[in-house]
C-alpha positions in Angstrom: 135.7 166.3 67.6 133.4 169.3 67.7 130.3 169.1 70.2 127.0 170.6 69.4 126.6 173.8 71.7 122.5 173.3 71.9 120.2 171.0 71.8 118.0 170.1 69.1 114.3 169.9 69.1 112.3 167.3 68.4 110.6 169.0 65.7 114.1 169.8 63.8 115.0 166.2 64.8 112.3 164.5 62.9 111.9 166.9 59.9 116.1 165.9 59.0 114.7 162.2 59.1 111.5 162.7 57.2 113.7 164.1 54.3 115.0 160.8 53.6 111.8 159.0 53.0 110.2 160.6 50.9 108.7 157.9 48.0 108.7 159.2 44.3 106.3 157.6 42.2 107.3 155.2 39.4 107.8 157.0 36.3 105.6 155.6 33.0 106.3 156.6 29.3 104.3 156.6 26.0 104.5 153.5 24.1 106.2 154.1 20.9 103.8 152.2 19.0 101.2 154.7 17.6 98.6 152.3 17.6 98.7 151.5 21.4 100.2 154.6 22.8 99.5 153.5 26.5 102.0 154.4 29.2 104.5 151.8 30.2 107.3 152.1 32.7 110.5 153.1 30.9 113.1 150.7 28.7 110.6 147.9 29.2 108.5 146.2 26.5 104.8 147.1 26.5 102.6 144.8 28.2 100.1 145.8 25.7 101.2 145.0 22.9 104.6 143.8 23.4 106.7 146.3 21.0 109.9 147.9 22.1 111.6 150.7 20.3 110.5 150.7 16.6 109.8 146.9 16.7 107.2 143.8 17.9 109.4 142.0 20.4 107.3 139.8 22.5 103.9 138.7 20.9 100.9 140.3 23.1 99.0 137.8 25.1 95.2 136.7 24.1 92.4 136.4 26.5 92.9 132.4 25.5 96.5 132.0 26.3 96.0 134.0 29.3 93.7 131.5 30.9 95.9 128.7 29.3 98.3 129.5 32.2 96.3 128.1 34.6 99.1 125.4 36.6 98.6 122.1 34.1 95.2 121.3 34.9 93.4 119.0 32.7 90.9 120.6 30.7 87.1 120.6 31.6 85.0 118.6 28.6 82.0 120.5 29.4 79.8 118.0 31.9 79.7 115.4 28.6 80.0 111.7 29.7 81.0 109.0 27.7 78.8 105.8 27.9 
């Protein structure tokens, strides 16, 4: 098995290893729908407006049903008491 003849330096060293590691950022395309046209990572439904391709797939949330999602709670009445 070959040997190396010299030594390498640190700098050469750790500039091989920094190669690797690089991060790319997440890649985001147009939504198809021309009415929305906000970016949205790729081959995933909006989470706009919930079409994918040339289609409505998933019904867009509402400001309602988002806080609807809350864990079960029971709903607050309002600070009414019944007498």
């Amino acid at each position: 098995m070959p040997n190396p003849k010299r030594k390498h330096t640190r700098s050469r060293r750790d500039s091989r290893r920094a190669k690797n590691w690089t991060l790319d950022l997440p890649s985001f395309a147009p939504c198809p729908n021309p009415a929305c046209g906000k970016m949205r990572p790729p081959h995933r439904v909006c989470p706009h407006c919930g079409f994918y391709g040339d289609r409505v797939v998933v019904a867009p949330k509402t400001a309602k049903q988002k806080g609807e999602e809350g864990g079960g709670a029971a709903p607050e009445t309002g600070g009414e008491t019944a007498a």
